[in-house]
Structures are given as structure tokens and as C-alpha cells.
C-alpha positions, 0 to 999 in steps of 0.5 A: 401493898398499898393501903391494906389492900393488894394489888391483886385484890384490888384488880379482882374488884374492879373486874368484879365491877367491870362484868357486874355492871349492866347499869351505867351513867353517861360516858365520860373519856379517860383523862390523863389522870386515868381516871374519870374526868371532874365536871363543874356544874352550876346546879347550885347557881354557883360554880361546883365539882358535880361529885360535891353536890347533894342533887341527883344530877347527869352532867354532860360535858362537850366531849360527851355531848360530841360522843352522844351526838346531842343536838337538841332536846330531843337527844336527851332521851334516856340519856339520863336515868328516868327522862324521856323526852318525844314530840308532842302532836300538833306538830308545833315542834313542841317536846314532851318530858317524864321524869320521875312520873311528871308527865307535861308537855305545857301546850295550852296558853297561860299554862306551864311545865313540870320540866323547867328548861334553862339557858344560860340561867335563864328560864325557858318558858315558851313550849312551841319550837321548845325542839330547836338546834342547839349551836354551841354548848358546852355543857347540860345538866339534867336536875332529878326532882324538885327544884324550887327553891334556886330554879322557882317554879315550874320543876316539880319533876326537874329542870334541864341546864344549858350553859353555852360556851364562853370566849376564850380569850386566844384566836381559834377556829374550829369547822366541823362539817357533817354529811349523812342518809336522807340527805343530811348536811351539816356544817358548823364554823365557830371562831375564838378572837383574840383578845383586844384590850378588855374585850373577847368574843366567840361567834358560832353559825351553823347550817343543818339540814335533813329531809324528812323519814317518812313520804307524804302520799298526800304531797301537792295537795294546795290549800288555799287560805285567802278567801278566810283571811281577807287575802293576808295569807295565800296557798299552802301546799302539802310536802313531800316529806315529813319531818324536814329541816333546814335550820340556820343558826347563829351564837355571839359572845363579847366578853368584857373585862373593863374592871378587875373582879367584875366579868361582863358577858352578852350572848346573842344567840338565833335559831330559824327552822323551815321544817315539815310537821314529823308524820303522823299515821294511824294504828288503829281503826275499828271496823264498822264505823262512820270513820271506818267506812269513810277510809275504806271509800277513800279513792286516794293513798291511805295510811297503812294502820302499821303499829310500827314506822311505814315509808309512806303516810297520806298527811295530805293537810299537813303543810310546811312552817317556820320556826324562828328563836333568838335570845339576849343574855346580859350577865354582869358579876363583881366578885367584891372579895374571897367570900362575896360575889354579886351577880346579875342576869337580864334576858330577853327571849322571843319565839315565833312559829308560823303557820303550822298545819298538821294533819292530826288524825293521821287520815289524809286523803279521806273524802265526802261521800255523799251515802255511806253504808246503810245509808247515813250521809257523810255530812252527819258525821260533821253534824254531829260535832256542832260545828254547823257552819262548816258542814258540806255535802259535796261529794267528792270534797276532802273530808278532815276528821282532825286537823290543826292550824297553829300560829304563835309568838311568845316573848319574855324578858326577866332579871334575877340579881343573886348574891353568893357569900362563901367563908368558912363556916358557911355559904349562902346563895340569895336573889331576887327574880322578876319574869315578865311572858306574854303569849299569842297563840291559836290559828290564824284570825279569822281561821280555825285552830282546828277543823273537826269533821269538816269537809272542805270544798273542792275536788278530789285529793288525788288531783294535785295542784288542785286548791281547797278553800279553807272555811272562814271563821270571822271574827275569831282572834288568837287566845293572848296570855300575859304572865308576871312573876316575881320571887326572893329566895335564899339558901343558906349552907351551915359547915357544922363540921369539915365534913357535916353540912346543914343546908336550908332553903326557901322561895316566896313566889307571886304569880299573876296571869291576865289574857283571854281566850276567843271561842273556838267557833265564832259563827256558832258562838255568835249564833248563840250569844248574838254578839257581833264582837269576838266572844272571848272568855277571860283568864285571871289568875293570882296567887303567891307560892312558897317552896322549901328545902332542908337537907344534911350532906356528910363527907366520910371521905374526900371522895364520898359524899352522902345526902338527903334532903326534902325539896317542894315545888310546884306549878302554877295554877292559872284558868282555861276553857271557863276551868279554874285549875290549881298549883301543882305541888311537889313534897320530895325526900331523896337520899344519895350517895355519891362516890370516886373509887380506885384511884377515881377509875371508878364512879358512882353515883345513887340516889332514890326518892319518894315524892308526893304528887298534888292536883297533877294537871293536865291538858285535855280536850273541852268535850272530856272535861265533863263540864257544859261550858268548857265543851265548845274549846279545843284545850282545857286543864284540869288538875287530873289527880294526885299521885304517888311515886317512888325509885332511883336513879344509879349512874356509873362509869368505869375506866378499867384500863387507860383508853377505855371508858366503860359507863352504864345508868338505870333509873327506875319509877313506880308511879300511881295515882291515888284513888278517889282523887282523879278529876271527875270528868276523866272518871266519867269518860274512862270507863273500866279500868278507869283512869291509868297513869300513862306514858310513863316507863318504869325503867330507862336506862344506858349502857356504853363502852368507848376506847381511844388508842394512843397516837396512831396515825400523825398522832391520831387516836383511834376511837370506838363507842357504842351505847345503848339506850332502854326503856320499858314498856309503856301505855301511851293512854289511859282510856283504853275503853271505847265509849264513856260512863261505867258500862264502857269496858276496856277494849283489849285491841285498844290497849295493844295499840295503845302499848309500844313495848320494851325497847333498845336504840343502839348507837355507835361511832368509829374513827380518827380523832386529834390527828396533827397536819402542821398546825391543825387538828383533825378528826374523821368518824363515821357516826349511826343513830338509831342502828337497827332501826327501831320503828315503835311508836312514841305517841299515841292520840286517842280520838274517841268519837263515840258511836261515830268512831275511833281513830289511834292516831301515832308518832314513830321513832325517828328513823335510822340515820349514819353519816360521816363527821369531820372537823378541822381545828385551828 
């Protein structure tokens, strides 16, 4: 007997729990300890075992972070209970999050996100290129809810935490090399110096490239942007493949130890991707429409409408890009003695991505057809969407329903000083921040940032090679945004007891925004207004902010903990499209309770929630707005209404047996907005059932097993995984109602391509791992993603054109890949 309990007893409940678990966290290896491994994190800005923290967190380890193959955000989809993470259109590499009913993205310029991504405690703000190769990390926490009293604002659904790794002091080397289908090569070599005197320091490169999944039957189309731009940019040809990359990647450490107790570290970290914009095709397209008839006359490769992934798509105005990242991070602490310790981080970020061209209404090949059936001219289509300067009639000329062309740079440098005191009867974390960000963004000047209806002179498509001359649009310069903020914080933790904490918090923010935006047309503008200088419309925004916590956390044990606690934050408000928009707030209440069981071979960990949502922006076209002055831009944000969701979030691994690690998680969201709240102009434009929450999956969730033999081969174990990641259903759009106004009805064609269906993506891993030649380590696997290659959609545009036409333009899952991984390590 041990504690009251037999032996056989306790066997019976850890099978029970073993076949009753379908719901599981992420995975973790088995330790020598045979049991789960403990994993630090800094959810806290302090240094704490993830077990002890009263926050809903997934915490990934390198080991877990090697297992699950997580090589940029995109990879976090559902790997945490209630995220989901996919590209937005555009084709800018920009990702979309949900978690906890926030959906949010940040696309338009002096606008933020609902998902705050860190670095290294350095707050991200820039969006475009948000989709970039990480180099070497060593651990990610994803933060459930609210968090705005120690990460500020812009995380009223969550915040995502990278932390690189840190010299170690002693010589290393490690080479990791990676070859797969649609040509992926991958190789990774980072070494570990000695230490000299003071000084340590690890460096990373990383090469990594992949041809795109899907063909571009639009490939060798040349267009030819110099007679627009006075010569400063040449021709730009569509590519063969969509959704290509060949990243080239540096990460460098110093760390110096000059003064006992105080840790000076500077990272320097550069990421630059050539890539093709990912393919966008169609799964919808109503017959009998100007659109319609426009495809159906196509002389060129089309499309296929296909509500799931086909080979080919014709993105024939899609054109390659670059994406450029690089970041400084100078991080100095004094631990000054046992309970009080200073730090201090300033960092400064630059992003770059250039001429990013995509064929946004997935209809390339489209061209002018000089009578349409019935006897409609083409050139009325074009018409029609007041942009009169661009209109063509040549037939035969390529016709762009929806095509976008997106230049931009962001850079930003802040400097948050924190002070964490710890004794024994409480702890306290407080800092000062200031945030400095500036953003150029738009189409190239004297471009467009969006063709709509235009038919651009030339020949046919189908003769590639040859060049199309793109409209001009003099005088047009690219939006520009400056964002200052500054914030005080303290969160003070109460011990009123060895096992009962108080815990309070608050943040005061001032936020000041200053830019402008050019009208989209500046021919059209300048007709109306007779102004020979750019017509641009101001953006001002100030306001200060302030967010609060108050929690309890009990410890009945050493190895439980229960929570709850109330958290707000918010977004802030700002202008845009001549719309002035308001913060959007967060009101949380979360309970949980966190749990190591049988000797820690079993760990579990709940948390359910209620938050209130207030004035939820989002990023929408000018025309949907409702409002005449807003018309004339291509983004506007609105606060679109407020809203209510509820859930929760369980994450268990279980190591039943030394070797195997069993792990499951589930989260779960009922999110809807509350009526009577919703902006009006979606009132007007969404018709019957009127405006729905869209996607957003009730359930996410992943299930995974993973077994490490004992020495095997020259000491090598041998390992297996496989996981499975869920989600449900979801609606990609909350218009399903063609036409605008309360007699527009639901069209159920619409809804059904608008819906991808539940779904599993299932991944797996096999091989070698810690084989001993002499004095180097070895590992061999054999990897897949994506096994039995999942083809839904994953995001779905709606371009509802009135009488003229429809068009669902969509983005796919990524397709099947597998390779083979082998790392050498000194």
C-alpha cells in the first residue's frame, strides 16, 4: 500500500484515464523521472514552472517544438485549444488568428491586432511578413484571453511568446538538414562558442526552400510597370508555382557576464524570403452574370471552381515578392539581491515587403470581350466601379476583376524597464514602456494598390512572354502611419497564506496616432476636388486606456493549483477610410485548475472562461461601410459590434509507461454577437439572416501518442509519433445574401461554399534519434504533415458585385508533405 491507495487500484486509474482520454494537450517526452517533463515559462515577465501559473497557457518546449515540426506561426494552428492560425488574402504573408471568438488579422495601416505576437519580450506589431521562418527557438507560449495588464495592449484574445535560445557558454555545434516532396531543402547549422573571458555567444543560419503546391496556369504572364512608375520599377512576370519559398535566415547571441549578478545579452536576428504569393482559386460562381459570362468566354486556362484544393489555378496577375525581417534585442538585468532584480529590454524591428502582386479574385486569364451576351459591352463592367480613367475596350485586353499590389515597410524600436521584487510574503512585477511604429503601406506610388474591373492594355494572355502595361495612377503616395505608446504597469501578488494568493493588477496606456491616407484613385480624385497635389485624408487619433486584474490562486496541494481571476484589455481605437473607430475591450472571468497526478505521470490542466467583447473591429471595404465618404478606399475599420463568448480550454499528457507519451487537448467556444449592436452598414449589406459570426470554429482540438524505446542501435532509440489536430465546422463569411438591403435573402449555394467542414490533419514521425558515432550524436526520422492530404478551404473572400456578379474567391490547405530529417551534433 502506498498512501492508502493499492497498487492495483492505482493501475486501474490510470487505464481508466488512459482509454477515456480523447482530449489531450500537447505532447511532451517522457523524462528520466517517468514523468512529465516541467517547462518554464515567462507568462509572468518572470522566470516560473508552467504548472504554478494561474493563466491558461500551452507551453511548447524544443522537444516539442522538433515533435510537432513548427517552423513559423502558421504551424500553430490548433495546436493550442481554441487557435487557429491561416493566411490572410493578399497574399502579403500576413497571418489570421481566432482564439476565444477574437478574430483579427491587422491588415489596414494604423490599425492593430487582438493577438499580440512577442519576441523575446519584445512586442511585434508589424502584420505584413507576420509569416516568417523561425531560426532558432527554444520555447513558445500561447497566452488564452486577455492580457493587458504585463503584455499591454492589443491582446484582447491572447498573446503568442517566443523566446530564442541563449549561449551556453560551452563549444557545440549542431547541423540539422531536411529534404522532402515539392522539393524541399532544408539546412539549419548553428554553433555554441566557448566562453572567453566574459563573453558567450551562439550563432544560427538557416537555409529553407520549397516550390509552391499548387501550378499557376497563368505562369509567363509579364506585366510591365514602368511606364506607371517613370521607369523606377521594370517587368514582373507571373511564376510557375504559388506559394514558393526560399528563406535565408541568420540568429547571433553575445552574451556578457562583465559584472557579477547583472546578464547582458543582444540578439541579432534576419529573415529574407523570395516567395510567390500561395494560390488563390474560386468555389463559387453564379451563372448569368456579367462575371460569369466574362470566364465562360475566357480563351485561356481557368480556374476550376473546386470547393477542395486542385493542381493548378490560372493566377495569371500574381507575381513573385520579397520579404525581408531583421531585429535587435538588447536585454540587460541586475539581480541587485535575493528579492530584487532590474531589467531592461530595448529593441528595434524593421519589416520590408516588396512588390507583392496577387491575383485576388482567383479569375486569371479573364479577358475584355468587346459584346458580352445580350449585348452588354465588357467595358461597362468597368464602368460601373467609378474608376473611369481605367476603363478599356480593347478586346482581347486581360480583364482584372480583383487584383492587389502591395508595397510596405514598418519599423519600430521600444524600451520597457521592469522591476520584479520577490520575498516572502509577496511579489511584485512593475515597468514602464514606450513604443515608437511607423508604417509606409500601400501600392507603389504613382500605381494602384488595387485594380478593380480593369482592363489592361495589351494581347492575349495566352501568348506568354508578352508584357501588359499597367495604368498609371500619378500622384498616388503610399498611406503612412506613426504610432507612439506609452504605458506604467504593476502587478503586485499578496502570499496571504503558503497556499492562498491575492493578486492585483493594473496598466495605464496613452496611445497617439498621426499619418495619412492618399485616395485610392488620384485621377478621379483630382477630377473632383481640382487638386494638383495628392488628395489625402488625415489620420488622428489619442486616447489613454486602462486595464485591470484581480485574481485568487489556492494550492491544496504541491501539485495542484486552482485559479480565477478577471482580466481586461483592449485595442486601440484609431481612424481610417474618413471613420473614426473605437478601442476594442475585453471584460474576462476565467477559472482553472491545474494538476500533476500519479507521481507526475499524469497532467492536467482546465480552464473555462466568459468574456465580454465591446465595439470588435474589423477591417472591411469602404464601399460595405455604408458611409458616402468612405466609398472611394479600398480598407476601412469599423467597430462591427459587440459580443459574447463562452468555453474552455483542457490539456492533458499522460505517460502511462516509461517511453510513451500520451497527450490530447480540446477547447471549446460559443461565440455571438449581441443584437442590435451590429455597425449599421453590415446591417444594410448583409440582408437575411443578417450579420452571423464567421470563422470561427466551436471546437479545436489534438490527440497524439509518441514512444522512445531504450538504446537500440549504438545507443539509439528508436521513436514513433503521430497527432492529430481537429476542428469543426466553420462559416468563412457572414454575408451569405447576394445583394444588399432587407429584401437580399440568403443564397443556400453561397452559405455552402462559404462553410469548410469539420475536419482532422494528421501527422506523423518515425526514426533514430540519439545514436553515438564516437563523439557525435545522430538522428535519422522520416517526417509527413498533412498525411492524407486534407484539401478544404481556409479562407473564403466574398466579392459581391451587385447585379454585375459574384465571385468566392478561396485559399486551401497546404498540401501533403514528408521528407526525411537528419541531424548531426557535436
Amino acid at each position: 500500500m502506498e498512501g492508502g491507495v493499492s497498487p492495483r487500484v492505482r493501475m486501474g486509474v490510470r487505464a481508466a484515464l488512459l482509454a477515456g482520454s480523447a482530449l489531450i494537450g500537447q505532447p511532451l517526452l517522457a523524462q528520466e523521472v517517468q514523468g512529465v517533463e516541467d517547462i518554464i515559462v515567462t507568462a509572468q515577465k518572470r522566470e516560473q514552472n508552467l504548472q504554478t501559473v494561474p493563466i491558461s497557457i500551452t507551453a511548447l518546449s524544443q522537444d516539442a517544438i522538433k515533435a510537432n515540426r513548427i517552423q513559423d506561426v502558421r504551424d500553430l494552428n490548433a495546436i493550442a485549444p481554441n487557435l487557429t492560425v491561416r493566411l490572410s488574402g493578399g497574399g502579403a504573408q500576413i497571418p489570421n488568428f481566432t482564439l476565444r471568438g477574437i478574430l483579427t488579422s491587422g491588415t489596414a495601416v494604423g490599425t492593430d491586432k487582438g493577438v499580440a505576437v512577442y519576441l523575446d519580450g519584445v512586442y511585434m506589431q508589424a502584420v505584413t511578413g507576420g509569416v516568417f521562418d523561425f531560426a532558432d527557438i527554444e520555447r513558445i507560449e500561447v497566452l488564452k484571453g486577455p492580457q493587458g495588464t504585463l503584455f499591454g495592449r492589443n491582446a484582447t484574445g491572447g498573446a503568442i511568446s517566443i523566446t530564442t535560445r541563449n549561449p551556453t557558454g560551452v563549444f557545440s555545434a549542431r547541423q540539422e538538414l531536411s529534404y522532402g516532396n515539392l522539393d524541399q531543402l532544408r539546412s539549419k547549422t548553428r554553433v555554441d562558442l566557448p566562453q572567453i573571458g566574459p563573453f558567450s555567444a551562439t550563432m544560427t543560419y538557416l537555409h529553407s526552400e520549397k516550390r509552391g503546391d499548387i501550378r499557376n496556369t497563368g505562369a509567363g504572364t509579364t506585366w510591365d510597370f514602368g511606364p506607371a512608375s517613370g521607369g523606377r520599377f521594370g517587368k514582373r512576370t507571373s511564376p510557375k508555382y504559388l506559394g514558393s519559398d526560399n528563406v535565408e535566415a541568420f540568429q547571433a547571441t553575445l552574451k556578457a557576464d562583465l559584472i557579477d549578478d547583472v546578464d547582458l545579452i543582444y540578439k541579432f536576428d534576419y529573415s529574407e524570403n523570395n516567395f510567390t504569393p500561395n494560390a488563390i482559386g474560386i468555389d463559387y460562381l453564379p451563372p448569368n452574370t456579367l462575371v460569369s459570362a466574362l470566364y465562360n468566354l475566357s480563351p485561356n486556362p481557368k480556374t476550376p471552381i473546386a470547393k477542395k484544393r486542385p493542381g493548378a489555378v490560372n493566377n495569371a496577375y500574381s507575381t513573385p515578392s520579397r520579404l525581408e525581417v531583421q531585429g535587435h534585442n538588447f536585454t540587460a538585468s541586475w539581480r541587485a539581491n535575493d528579492a530584487l532584480t532590474f531589467k531592461n529590454i530595448f529593441a528595434y524591428r524593421k519589416t520590408s515587403v516588396q512588390n507583392v502582386q496577387q491575383q485576388l479574385d482567383g479569375l486569371g486569364g479573364l479577358v475584355n470581350s468587346p459584346i458580352l451576351p445580350g449585348g452588354t459591352p465588357a467595358g461597362a463592367l468597368a464602368a460601373s466601379s467609378g474608376n473611369l480613367a481605367l476603363v478599356a475596350l480593347n478586346p482581347a485586353a486581360p480583364f482584372i476583376l480583383l487584383g492587389t499590389n502591395t508595397t510596405s515597410t514598418e519599423d519600430q524600436y521600444s524600451n520597457e524597464f521592469q522591476v520584479n521584487v520577490d520575498t516572502d510574503w509577496f511579489q511584485v512585477t512593475a515597468g514602464v514602456l514606450y513604443f515608437r511604429h511607423r508604417i509606409t503601406a500601400g501600392g507603389d506610388n504613382d500605381t494602384f494598390n488595387q485594380l478593380f474591373a480593369t482592363a489592361v492594355a495589351g494581347q492575349q494572355t495566352s501568348q506568354v512572354g508578352t508584357n501588359f502595361v499597367l495604368p498609371g495612377n500619378p500622384g498616388y503616395v503610399r498611406n503612412n502611419v506613426r504610432t507612439v505608446s506609452k504605458a506604467a504597469f504593476v502587478q503586485p501578488e499578496f502570499h496571504i497564506t503558503d497556499r492562498l494568493d491575492f493578486v492585483l493588477g493594473a496598466r495605464i496606456t496613452k496611445d497617439v496616432k498621426n499619418g495619412f491616407e492618399a485616395l485610392p484613385d488620384q485621377a478621379v480624385a483630382r477630377a473632383t476636388t481640382g487638386r494638383p497635389s495628392p488628395v489625402v485624408s488625415q489620420i488622428r487619433y489619442r486616447s489613454s486606456e486602462a486595464s485591470y486584474l484581480v485574481g485568487l490562486n489556492w494550492r491544496p496541494t504541491d501539485n495542484v493549483l486552482a485559479y480565477v481571476k478577471y482580466a481586461d484589455g483592449y485595442i486601440s481605437g484609431g481612424s481610417l477610410a474618413t471613420i473614426s473607430f473605437k478601442p476594442e475591450r475585453a471584460f474576462s472571468y476565467e477559472g482553472g485548475i491545474k494538476t500533476d497526478l500519479f507521481d507526475r505521470r499524469f497532467r492536467s490542466n482546465l480552464a473555462v472562461f466568459k468574456v465580454d467583447y465591446k465595439a470588435i473591429q474589423y477591417v472591411t471595404s469602404g464601399t460595405l461601410t455604408g458611409i458616402p465618404s468612405s466609398f472611394a478606399f479600398a480598407q476601412a475599420v469599423v467597430s462591427s459590434g459587440d459580443a459574447k463568448a463562452h468555453g474552455f480550454e483542457w490539456e492533458n499528457t499522460i505517460v502511462p509507461v516509461n517511453g510513451l507519451t500520451l497527450g490530447a487537448n480540446v477547447g471549446y467556444t460559443d461565440f455571438k454577437f449581441k443584437s442590435g449592436t451590429i455597425f449599421p452598414g453590415f446591417v444594410i449589406q448583409s440582408g437575411q439572416p443578417g450579420y452571423q459570426p464567421f470563422q470561427r470554429p466551436k471546437w479545436t482540438g489534438t490527440v497524439s501518442a509518441q514512444y522512445e524505446s531504450a538504446p537500440m542501435v549504438s545507443g539509439g532509440h528508436f521513436m514513433i509519433r503521430a497527432d492529430g489536430n481537429f476542428r469543426s465546422k466553420i462559416l468563412m463569411t457572414s454575408d451569405t445574401a447576394l445583394g444588399s438591403g432587407p429584401t437580399a435573402v440568403e443564397t443556400p449555394a453561397l452559405r455552402a461554399a462559404a462553410t469548410t467542414p469539420s475536419q482532422w490533419i494528421v501527422n506523423g514521425r518515425v526514426g533514430l534519434v540519439g545514436m553515438e558515432i564516437g563523439r557525435t550524436k545522430v538522428d535519422l526520422t522520416a517526417w509527413g504533415k498533412n498525411i492524407f492530404d486534407n484539401r478544404n478551404i481556409t479562407q473564403f473572400i466574398g466579392l459581391d458585385f451587385g447585379a454585375l456578379g459574384a465571385v468566392g474567391s478561396v485559399i486551401y490547405e497546404r498540401a501533403r508533405t514528408y521528407g526525411l530529417d537528419l541531424t548531426v551534433a557535436l
